[in-house]
Structure formats: C-alpha cells, structure tokens
Backbone as JSON, one array per atom type, in Angstrom:
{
  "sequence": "XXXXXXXXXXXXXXXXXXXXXXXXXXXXXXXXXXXXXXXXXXXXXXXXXXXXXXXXXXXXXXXXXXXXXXXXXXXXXXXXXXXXXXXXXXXXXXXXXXXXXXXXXXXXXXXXXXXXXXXXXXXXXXXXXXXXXXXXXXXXXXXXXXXXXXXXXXXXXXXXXXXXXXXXXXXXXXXXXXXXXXXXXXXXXXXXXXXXXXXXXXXXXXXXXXXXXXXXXXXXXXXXXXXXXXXXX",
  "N": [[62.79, 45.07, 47.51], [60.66, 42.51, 49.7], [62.5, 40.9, 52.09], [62.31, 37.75, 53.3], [62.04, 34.32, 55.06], [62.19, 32.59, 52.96], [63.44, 33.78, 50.33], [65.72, 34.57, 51.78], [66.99, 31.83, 52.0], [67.1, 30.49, 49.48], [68.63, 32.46, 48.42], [71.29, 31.86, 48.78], [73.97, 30.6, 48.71], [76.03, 27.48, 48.21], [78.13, 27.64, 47.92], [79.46, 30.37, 49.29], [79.93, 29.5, 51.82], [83.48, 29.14, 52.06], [83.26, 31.84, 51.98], [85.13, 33.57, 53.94], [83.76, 36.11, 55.4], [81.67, 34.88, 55.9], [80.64, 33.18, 58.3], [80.06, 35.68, 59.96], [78.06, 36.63, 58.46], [75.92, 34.65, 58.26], [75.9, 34.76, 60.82], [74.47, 36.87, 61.47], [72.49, 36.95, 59.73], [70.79, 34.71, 60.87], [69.97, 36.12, 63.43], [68.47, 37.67, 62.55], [66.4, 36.37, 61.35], [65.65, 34.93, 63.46], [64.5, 37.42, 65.02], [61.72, 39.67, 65.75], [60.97, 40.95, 63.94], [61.87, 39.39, 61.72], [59.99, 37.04, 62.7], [57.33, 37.89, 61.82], [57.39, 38.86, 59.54], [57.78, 36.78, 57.69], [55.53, 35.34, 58.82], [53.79, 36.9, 57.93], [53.61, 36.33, 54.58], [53.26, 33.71, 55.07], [50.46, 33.69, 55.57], [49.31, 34.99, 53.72], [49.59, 33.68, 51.55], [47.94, 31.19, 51.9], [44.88, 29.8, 50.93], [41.95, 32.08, 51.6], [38.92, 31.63, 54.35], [36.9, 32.38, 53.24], [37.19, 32.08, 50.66], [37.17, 29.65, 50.03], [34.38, 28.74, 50.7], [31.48, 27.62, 49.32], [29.09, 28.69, 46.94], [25.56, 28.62, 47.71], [22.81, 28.7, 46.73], [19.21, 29.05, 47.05], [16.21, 27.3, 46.71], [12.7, 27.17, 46.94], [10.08, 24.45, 46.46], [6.87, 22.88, 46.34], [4.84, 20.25, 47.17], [2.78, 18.27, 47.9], [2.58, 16.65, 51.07], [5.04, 17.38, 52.79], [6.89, 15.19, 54.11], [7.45, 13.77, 52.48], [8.43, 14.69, 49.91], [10.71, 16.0, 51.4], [12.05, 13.8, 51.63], [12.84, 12.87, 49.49], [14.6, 15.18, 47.79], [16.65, 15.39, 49.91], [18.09, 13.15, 48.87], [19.59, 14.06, 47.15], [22.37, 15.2, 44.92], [24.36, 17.43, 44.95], [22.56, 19.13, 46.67], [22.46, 20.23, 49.4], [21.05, 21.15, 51.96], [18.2, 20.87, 53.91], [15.06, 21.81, 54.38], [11.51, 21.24, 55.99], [8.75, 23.29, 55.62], [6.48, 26.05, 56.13], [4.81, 28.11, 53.76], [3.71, 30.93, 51.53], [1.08, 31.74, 52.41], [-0.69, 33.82, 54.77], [-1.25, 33.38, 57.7], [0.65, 34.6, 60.4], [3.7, 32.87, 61.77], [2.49, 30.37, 61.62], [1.45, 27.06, 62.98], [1.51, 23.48, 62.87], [-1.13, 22.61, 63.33], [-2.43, 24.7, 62.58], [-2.37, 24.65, 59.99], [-3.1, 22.21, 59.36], [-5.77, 22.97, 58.8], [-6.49, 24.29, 56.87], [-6.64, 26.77, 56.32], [-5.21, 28.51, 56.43], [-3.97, 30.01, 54.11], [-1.14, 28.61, 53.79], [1.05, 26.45, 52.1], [2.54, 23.36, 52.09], [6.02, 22.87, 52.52], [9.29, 22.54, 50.74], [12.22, 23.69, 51.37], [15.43, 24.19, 49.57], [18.65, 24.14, 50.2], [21.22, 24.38, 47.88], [24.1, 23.37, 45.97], [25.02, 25.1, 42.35], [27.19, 24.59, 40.93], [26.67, 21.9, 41.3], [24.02, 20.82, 40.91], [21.82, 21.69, 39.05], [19.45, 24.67, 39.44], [17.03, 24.22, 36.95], [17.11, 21.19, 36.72], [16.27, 20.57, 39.25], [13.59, 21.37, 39.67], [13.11, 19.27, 37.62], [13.32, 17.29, 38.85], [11.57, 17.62, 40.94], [8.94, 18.2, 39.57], [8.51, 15.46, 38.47], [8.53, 13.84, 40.41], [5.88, 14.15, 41.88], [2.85, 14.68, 41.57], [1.46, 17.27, 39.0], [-0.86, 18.02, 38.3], [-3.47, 17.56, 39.71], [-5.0, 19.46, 41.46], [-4.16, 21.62, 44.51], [-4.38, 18.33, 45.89], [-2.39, 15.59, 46.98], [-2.66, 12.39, 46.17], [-3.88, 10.82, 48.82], [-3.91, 12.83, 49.78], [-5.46, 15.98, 50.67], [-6.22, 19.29, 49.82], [-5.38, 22.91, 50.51], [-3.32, 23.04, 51.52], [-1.87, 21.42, 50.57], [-0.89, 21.79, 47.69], [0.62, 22.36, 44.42], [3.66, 23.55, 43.88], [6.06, 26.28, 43.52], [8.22, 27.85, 44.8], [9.91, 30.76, 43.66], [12.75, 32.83, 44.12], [14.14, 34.54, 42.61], [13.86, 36.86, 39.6], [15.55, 34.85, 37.72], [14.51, 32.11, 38.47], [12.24, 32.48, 38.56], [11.93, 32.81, 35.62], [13.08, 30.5, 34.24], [11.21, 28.69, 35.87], [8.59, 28.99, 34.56], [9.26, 28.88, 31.87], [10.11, 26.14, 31.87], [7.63, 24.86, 33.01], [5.84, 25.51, 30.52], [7.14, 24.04, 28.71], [6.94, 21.52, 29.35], [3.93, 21.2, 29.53], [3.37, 21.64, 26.53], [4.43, 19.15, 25.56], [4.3, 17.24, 27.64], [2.04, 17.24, 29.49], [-0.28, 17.93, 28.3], [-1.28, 20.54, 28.78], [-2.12, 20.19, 31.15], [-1.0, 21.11, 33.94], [-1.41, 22.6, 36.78], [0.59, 23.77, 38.98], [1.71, 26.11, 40.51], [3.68, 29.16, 40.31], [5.26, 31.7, 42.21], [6.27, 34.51, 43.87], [8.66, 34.33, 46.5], [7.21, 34.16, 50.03], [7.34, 35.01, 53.3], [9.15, 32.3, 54.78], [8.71, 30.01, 56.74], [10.17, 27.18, 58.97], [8.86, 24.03, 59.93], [7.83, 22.7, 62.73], [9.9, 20.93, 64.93], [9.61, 18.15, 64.8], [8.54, 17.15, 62.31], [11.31, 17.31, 60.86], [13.79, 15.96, 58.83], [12.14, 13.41, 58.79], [11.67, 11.23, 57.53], [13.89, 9.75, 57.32], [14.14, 9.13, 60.36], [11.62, 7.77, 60.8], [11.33, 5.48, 59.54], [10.27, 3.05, 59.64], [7.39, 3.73, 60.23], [4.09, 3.27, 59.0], [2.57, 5.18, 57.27], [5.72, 5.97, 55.65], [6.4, 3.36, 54.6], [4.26, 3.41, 52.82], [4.12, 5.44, 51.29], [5.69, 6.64, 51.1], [8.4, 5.53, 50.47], [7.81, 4.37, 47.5], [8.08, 6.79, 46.72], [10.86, 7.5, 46.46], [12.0, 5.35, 45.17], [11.52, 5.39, 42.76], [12.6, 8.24, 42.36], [15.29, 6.74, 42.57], [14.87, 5.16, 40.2], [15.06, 6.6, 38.23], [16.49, 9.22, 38.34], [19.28, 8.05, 38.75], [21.43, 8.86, 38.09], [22.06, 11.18, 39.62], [21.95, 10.39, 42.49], [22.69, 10.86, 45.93]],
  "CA": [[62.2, 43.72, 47.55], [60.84, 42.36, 50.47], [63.12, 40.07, 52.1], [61.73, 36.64, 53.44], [63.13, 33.34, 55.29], [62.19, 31.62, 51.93], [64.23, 34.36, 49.98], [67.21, 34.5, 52.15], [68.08, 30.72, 52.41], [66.73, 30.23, 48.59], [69.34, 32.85, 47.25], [72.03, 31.74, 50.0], [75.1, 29.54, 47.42], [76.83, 26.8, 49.12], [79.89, 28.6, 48.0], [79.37, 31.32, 50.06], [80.38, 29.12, 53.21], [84.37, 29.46, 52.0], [84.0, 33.53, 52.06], [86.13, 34.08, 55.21], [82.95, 36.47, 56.08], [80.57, 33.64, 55.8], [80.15, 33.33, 59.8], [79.86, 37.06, 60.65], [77.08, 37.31, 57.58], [74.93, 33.7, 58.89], [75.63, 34.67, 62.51], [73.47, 38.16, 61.35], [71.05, 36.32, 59.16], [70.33, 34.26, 61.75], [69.68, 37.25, 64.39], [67.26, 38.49, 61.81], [65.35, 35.83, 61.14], [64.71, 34.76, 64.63], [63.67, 38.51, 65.61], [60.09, 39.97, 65.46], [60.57, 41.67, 62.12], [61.44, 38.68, 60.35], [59.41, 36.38, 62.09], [56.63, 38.84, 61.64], [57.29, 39.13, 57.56], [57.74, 35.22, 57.56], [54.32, 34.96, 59.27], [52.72, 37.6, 56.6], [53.62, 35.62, 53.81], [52.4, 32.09, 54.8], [49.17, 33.73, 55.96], [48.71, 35.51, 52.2], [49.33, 31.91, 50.53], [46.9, 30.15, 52.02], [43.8, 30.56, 50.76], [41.02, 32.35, 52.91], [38.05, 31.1, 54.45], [35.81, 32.63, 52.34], [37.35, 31.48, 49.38], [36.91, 27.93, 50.52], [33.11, 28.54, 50.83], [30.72, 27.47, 48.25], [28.13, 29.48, 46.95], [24.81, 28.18, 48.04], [21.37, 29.01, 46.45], [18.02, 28.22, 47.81], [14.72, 27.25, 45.95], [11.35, 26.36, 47.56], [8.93, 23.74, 46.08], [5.31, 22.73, 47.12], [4.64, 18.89, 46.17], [1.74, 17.82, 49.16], [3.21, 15.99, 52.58], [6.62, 17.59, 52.93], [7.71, 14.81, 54.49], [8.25, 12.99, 51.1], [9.2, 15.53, 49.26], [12.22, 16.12, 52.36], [13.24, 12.73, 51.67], [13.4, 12.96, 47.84], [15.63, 15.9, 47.93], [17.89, 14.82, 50.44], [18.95, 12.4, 48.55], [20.12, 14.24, 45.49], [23.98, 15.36, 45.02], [24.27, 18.96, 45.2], [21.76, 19.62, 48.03], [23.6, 20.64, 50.96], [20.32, 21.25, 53.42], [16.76, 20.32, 53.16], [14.24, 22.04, 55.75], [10.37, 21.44, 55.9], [7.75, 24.73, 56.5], [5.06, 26.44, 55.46], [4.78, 29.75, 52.99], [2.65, 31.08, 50.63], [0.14, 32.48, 52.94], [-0.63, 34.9, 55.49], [-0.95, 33.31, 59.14], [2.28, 34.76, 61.01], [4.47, 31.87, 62.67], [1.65, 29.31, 61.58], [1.55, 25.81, 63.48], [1.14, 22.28, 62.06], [-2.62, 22.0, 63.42], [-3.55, 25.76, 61.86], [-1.77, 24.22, 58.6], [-4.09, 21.12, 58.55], [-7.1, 23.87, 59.1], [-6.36, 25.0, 55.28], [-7.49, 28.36, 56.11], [-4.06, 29.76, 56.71], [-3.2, 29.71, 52.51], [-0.34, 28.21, 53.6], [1.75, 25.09, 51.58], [3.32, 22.56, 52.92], [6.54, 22.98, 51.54], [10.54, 21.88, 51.79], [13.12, 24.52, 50.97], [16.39, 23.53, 49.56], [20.0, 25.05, 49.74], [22.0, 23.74, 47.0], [25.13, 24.21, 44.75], [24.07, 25.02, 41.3], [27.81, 24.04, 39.98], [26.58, 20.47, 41.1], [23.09, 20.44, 40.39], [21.11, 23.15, 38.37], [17.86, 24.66, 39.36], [16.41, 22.99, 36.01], [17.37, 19.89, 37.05], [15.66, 20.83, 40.67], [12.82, 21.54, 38.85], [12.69, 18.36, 37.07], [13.42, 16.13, 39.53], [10.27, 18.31, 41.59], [7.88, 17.47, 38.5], [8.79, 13.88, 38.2], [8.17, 13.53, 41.54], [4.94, 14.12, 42.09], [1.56, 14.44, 40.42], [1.43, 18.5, 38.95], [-2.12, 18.04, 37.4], [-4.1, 17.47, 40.58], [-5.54, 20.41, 42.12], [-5.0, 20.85, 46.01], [-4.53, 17.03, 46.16], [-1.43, 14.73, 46.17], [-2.77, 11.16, 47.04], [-4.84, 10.92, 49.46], [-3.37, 14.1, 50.87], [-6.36, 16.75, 49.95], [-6.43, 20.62, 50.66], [-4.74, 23.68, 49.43], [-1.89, 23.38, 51.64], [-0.72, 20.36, 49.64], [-1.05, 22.13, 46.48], [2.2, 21.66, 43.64], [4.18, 25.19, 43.98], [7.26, 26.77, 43.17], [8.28, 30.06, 44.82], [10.87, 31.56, 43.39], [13.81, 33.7, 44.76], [14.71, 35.85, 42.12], [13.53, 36.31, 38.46], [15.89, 34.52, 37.11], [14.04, 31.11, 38.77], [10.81, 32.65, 37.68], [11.97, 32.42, 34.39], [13.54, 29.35, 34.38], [9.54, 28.02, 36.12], [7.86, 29.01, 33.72], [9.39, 28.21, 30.33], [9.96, 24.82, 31.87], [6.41, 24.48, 32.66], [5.51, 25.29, 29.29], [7.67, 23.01, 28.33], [5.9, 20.37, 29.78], [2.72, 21.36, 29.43], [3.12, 20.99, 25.6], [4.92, 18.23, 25.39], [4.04, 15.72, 27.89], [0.72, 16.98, 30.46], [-0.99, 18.41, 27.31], [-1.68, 21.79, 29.32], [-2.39, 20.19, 32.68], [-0.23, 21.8, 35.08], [-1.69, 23.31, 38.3], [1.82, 24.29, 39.92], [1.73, 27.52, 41.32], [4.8, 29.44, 40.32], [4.98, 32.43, 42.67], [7.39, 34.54, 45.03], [8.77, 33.22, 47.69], [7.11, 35.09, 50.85], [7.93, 34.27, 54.3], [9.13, 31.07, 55.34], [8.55, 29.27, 58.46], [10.23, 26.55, 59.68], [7.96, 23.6, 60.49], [8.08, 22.02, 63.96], [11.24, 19.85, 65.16], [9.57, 16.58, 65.07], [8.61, 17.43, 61.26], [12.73, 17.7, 60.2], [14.34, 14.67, 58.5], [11.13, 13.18, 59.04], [11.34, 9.73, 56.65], [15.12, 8.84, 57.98], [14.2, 9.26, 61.74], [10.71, 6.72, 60.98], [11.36, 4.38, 58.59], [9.35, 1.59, 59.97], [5.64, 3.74, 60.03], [3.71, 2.82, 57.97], [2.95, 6.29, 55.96], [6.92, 5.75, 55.2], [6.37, 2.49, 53.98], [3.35, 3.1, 51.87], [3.64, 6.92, 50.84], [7.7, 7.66, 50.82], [9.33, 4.13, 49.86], [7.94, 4.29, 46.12], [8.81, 7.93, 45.75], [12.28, 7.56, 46.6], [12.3, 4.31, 44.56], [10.73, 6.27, 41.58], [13.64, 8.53, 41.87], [16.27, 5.99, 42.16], [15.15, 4.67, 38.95], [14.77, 8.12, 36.92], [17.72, 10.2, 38.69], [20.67, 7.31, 39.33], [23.0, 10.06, 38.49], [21.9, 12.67, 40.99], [21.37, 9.99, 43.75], [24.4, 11.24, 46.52]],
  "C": [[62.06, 43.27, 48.99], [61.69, 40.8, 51.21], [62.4, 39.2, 53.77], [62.4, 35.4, 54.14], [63.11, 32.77, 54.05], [63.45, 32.47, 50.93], [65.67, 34.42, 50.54], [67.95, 33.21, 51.44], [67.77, 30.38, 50.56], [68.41, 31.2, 47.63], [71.01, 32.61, 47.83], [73.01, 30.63, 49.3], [75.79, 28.65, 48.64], [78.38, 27.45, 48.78], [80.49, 29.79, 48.78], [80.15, 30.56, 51.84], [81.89, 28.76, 53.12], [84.76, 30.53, 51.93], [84.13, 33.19, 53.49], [84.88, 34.89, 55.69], [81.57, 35.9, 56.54], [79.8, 34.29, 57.3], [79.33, 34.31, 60.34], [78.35, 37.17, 59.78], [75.5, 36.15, 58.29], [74.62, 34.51, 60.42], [74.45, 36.14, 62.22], [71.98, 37.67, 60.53], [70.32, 35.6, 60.0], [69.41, 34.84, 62.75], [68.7, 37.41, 63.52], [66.11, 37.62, 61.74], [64.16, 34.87, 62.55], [64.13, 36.46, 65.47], [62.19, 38.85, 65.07], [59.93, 40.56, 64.09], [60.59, 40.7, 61.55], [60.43, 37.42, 60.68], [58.03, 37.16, 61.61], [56.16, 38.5, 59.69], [57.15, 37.85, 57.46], [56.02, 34.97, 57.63], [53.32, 35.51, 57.98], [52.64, 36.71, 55.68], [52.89, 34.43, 53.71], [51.47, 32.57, 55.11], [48.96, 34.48, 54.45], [48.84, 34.82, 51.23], [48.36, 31.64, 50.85], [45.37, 31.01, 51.61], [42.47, 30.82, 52.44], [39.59, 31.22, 53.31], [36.76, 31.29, 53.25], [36.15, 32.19, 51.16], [37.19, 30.25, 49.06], [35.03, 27.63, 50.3], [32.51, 28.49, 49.96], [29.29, 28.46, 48.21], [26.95, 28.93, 47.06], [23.73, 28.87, 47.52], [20.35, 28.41, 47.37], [16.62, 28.29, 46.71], [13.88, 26.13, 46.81], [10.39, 25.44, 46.96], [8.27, 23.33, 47.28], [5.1, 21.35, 46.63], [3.56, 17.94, 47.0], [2.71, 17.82, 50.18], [4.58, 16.54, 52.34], [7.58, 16.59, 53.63], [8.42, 13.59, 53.61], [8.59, 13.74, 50.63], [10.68, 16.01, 49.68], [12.96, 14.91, 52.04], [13.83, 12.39, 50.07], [14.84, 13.66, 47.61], [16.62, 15.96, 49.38], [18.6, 14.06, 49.93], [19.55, 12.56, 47.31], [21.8, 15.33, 45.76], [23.78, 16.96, 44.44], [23.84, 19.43, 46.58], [22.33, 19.7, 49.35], [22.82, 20.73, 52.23], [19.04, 20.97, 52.58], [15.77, 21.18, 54.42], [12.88, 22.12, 55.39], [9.71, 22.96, 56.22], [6.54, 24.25, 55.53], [5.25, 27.91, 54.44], [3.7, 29.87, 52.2], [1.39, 31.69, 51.07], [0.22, 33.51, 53.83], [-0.65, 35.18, 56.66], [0.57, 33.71, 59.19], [2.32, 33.18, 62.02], [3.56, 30.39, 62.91], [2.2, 27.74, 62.08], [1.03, 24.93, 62.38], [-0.34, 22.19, 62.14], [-3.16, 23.12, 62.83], [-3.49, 24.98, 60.23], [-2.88, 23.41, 58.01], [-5.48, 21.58, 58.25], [-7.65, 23.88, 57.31], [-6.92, 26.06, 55.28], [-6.1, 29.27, 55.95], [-3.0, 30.39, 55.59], [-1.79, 29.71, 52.37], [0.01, 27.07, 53.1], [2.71, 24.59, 52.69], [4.71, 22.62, 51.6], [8.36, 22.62, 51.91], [11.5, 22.98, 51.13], [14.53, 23.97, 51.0], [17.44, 24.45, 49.9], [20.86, 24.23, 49.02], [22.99, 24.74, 46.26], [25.13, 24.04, 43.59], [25.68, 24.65, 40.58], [27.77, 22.47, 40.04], [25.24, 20.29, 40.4], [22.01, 22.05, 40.07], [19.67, 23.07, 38.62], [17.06, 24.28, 38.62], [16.53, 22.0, 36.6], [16.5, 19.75, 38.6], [14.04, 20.77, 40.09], [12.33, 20.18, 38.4], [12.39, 17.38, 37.97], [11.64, 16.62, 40.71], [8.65, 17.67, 40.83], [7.62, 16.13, 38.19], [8.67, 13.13, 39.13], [6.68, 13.61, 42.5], [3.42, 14.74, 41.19], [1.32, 15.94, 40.35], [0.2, 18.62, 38.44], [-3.09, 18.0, 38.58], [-4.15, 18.9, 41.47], [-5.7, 20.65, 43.54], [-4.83, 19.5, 46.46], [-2.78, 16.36, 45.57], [-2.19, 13.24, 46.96], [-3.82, 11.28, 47.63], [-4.95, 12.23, 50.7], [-4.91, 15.62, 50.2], [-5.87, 17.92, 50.78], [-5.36, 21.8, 50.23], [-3.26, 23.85, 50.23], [-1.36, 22.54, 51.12], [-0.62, 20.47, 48.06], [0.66, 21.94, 45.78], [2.21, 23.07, 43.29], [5.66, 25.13, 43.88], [7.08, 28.29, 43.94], [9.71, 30.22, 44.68], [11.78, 32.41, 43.84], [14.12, 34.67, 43.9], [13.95, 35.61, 40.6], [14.07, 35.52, 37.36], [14.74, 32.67, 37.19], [13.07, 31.22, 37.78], [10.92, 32.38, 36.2], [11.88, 30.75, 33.4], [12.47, 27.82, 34.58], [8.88, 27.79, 35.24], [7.8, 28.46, 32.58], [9.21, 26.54, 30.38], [8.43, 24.03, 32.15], [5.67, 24.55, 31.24], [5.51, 24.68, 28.23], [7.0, 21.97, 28.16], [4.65, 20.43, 29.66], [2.37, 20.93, 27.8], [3.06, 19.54, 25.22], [4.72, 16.71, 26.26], [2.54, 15.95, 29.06], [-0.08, 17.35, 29.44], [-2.17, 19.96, 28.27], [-2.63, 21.58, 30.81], [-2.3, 20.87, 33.74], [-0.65, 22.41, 35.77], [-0.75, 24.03, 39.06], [1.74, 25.69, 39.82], [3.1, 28.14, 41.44], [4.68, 31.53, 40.73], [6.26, 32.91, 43.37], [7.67, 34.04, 46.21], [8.58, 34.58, 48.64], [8.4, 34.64, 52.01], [8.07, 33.03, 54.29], [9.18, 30.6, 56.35], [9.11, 27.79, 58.38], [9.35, 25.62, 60.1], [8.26, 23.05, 62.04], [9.0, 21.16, 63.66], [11.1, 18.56, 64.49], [9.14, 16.2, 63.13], [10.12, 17.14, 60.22], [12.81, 15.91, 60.11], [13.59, 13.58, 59.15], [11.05, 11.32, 58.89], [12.75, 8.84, 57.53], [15.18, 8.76, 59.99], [12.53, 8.37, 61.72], [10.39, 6.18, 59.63], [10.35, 3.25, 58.3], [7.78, 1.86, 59.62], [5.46, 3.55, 58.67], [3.28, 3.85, 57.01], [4.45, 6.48, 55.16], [6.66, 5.31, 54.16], [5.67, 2.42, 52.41], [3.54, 4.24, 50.58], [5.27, 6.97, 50.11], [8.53, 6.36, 49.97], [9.11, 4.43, 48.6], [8.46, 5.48, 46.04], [10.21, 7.9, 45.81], [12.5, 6.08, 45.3], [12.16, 4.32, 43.12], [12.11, 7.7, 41.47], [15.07, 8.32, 41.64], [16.63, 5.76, 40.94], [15.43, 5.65, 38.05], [16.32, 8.82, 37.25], [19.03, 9.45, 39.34], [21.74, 7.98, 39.65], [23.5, 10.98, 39.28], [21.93, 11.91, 42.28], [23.04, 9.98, 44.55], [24.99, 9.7, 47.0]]
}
C-alpha cells in the first residue's frame, strides 16, 4: 500500500503517544515526511485528485447560418445562453480570402454569414435552428429587407451529417406546417470560412446609436426577446 501524509496521520491513535516508543517512531515519521520521497508521493496524490484541465473544458460545437446582413444576425446570437463565441465571414463560395467590397460585388458566391461555437448541453442545434428561422424571413430569395443579392441569401452549412440531418427534417417540418413549402434556405456543407474584417466583429454592441442599428437590429433582437425569453443569457 502506498503510504501517504494523509494515511500516516489518519491511521496514527492518540493512544499510541503513551507507547514508550512513541518519540523514536514520530521523530522517524516526521524525517519521512519532510524528505523528497514523501513529499514527492504527497505531491502525486493531490495532483491525481484534482481534476485536470481538460476535464474542466466544455465541449464546444460550431454551426454556420446565412440570414442577410451578418451584423444582425451577430447580435441575435450573441445573445442566446449556450453560445460561447459569435464571429461574422463569408463562405459558400469560391473567392480565396474574399474582402467586404468583393462580397458586396455578389460575384464571389459568397454569404454573408455568422458562425457560432456553442454548448449543445445548453442549447441544442434544433433550437439554433429555430431560433435562425424565426429570425429572419426564409421565403425570400437572395433578399432580406432591403438587403438584396445572393450573398444575403438564408443558408445553413452544416459540419457534419448529423446537422444535415437535423436541417433538413426541420425544414420539412416547417415547410409543411407553417411556410406551406416556401423555404429558400440553402442547406449545404460548410466550405471555407473567412473571417470578416475587424470593424465587422460585434458590430451592433460597438454602434448602437447608427441608425441601421436602430432601424434594422433593434426589432430583431426585440422579436427574439419576445419568442426566446428562455434562451436570452
């Protein structure tokens, strides 16, 4: 058995300090437990309690939607409980390392689009999904608003097939039941992603005051206040 400071002083009787060898046996336990072997073994122990880092770390997914202006769609999903990161780009097409001004070109069949990382034991890709659909208009072609052009098209790209699955049925879903076979959303793999420019990131909470905020972002966030109270962090 390996022997421990917690083991020593744990099996260590107060009766033991009337054996006549008491002294000679502490004065050696002592020696031991301040030398390198025991603190050594001491040290092992409390470092194989505690849990590790990695065990501490949550598992993080990522899923991409397409919903027009990414810079409402960034402020929607920021504000939902799970979501751990939010970052604007572009994907879906075929320019390499495409800029904001090729983007507005619409030649570069890239989306404007916000990629999440979330934890699915808080909030489930369905529920990502829903809150995606409920959030902006999936029947419009190319167009959210007054936003026109195929990079603001309503997309899903997928990470693995389980998503894909998960896309689909739920569009079907909906398509019976409440667009009556509307749906435009574009449920596809997820290619590359890019990163949009700096000044792009956390876009709505860094200009509050403009007036595309005001006019464009205020109701959608206010539209998922009312619908998603429970998700709002």
């Amino acid at each position: 058995m390996q022997v421990t400071r917690r083991t020593l002083f744990s099996n260590w009787k107060i009766s033991n300090w009337k054996n006549p060898s008491t002294p000679a046996l502490w004065c050696f336990a002592l020696a031991w437990l301040l030398s390198p072997l025991g603190m050594a073994q001491s040290d092992s122990k409390a470092t194989s309690s505690t849990p590790s880092a990695t065990t501490k770390e949550r598992k993080l997914e990522k899923a991409t939607f397409g919903g027009g202006c990414f810079w409402c769609t960034e402020a929607v999903f920021q504000r939902v409980k799970g979501v751990e990161k939010v970052v604007s780009g572009y994907t879906g097409g075929k320019t390499k390392n495409p800029t904001y001004e090729e983007i507005c070109t619409g030649t570069t069949g890239h989306a404007e689009v916000i990629q999440v990382e979330f934890d699915p034991k808080v909030v489930s890709f369905a529920k990502l999904l829903e809150i995606h659909w409920k959030t902006h208009d999936p029947t419009t072609l190319n167009k959210q608003g007054y936003d026109e052009g195929t990079q603001y098209r309503s997309a899903i790209f997928y990470e693995n097939d389980e998503q894909k699955k998960v896309a689909l049925e739920y569009k079907d879903k909906l398509n019976k039941e409440v667009y009556d076979g509307k749906i435009v959303t574009e449920i596809t793999p997820i290619g590359v992603f890019y990163a949009a420019e700096g000044y792009h990131q956390n876009y709505y909470n860094l200009n509050t005051s403009k007036g595309y905020c005001r006019a464009v972002i205020v109701p959608k966030l206010k539209k998922f206040d009312e619908v998603f109270s429970d998700l709002k962090k």
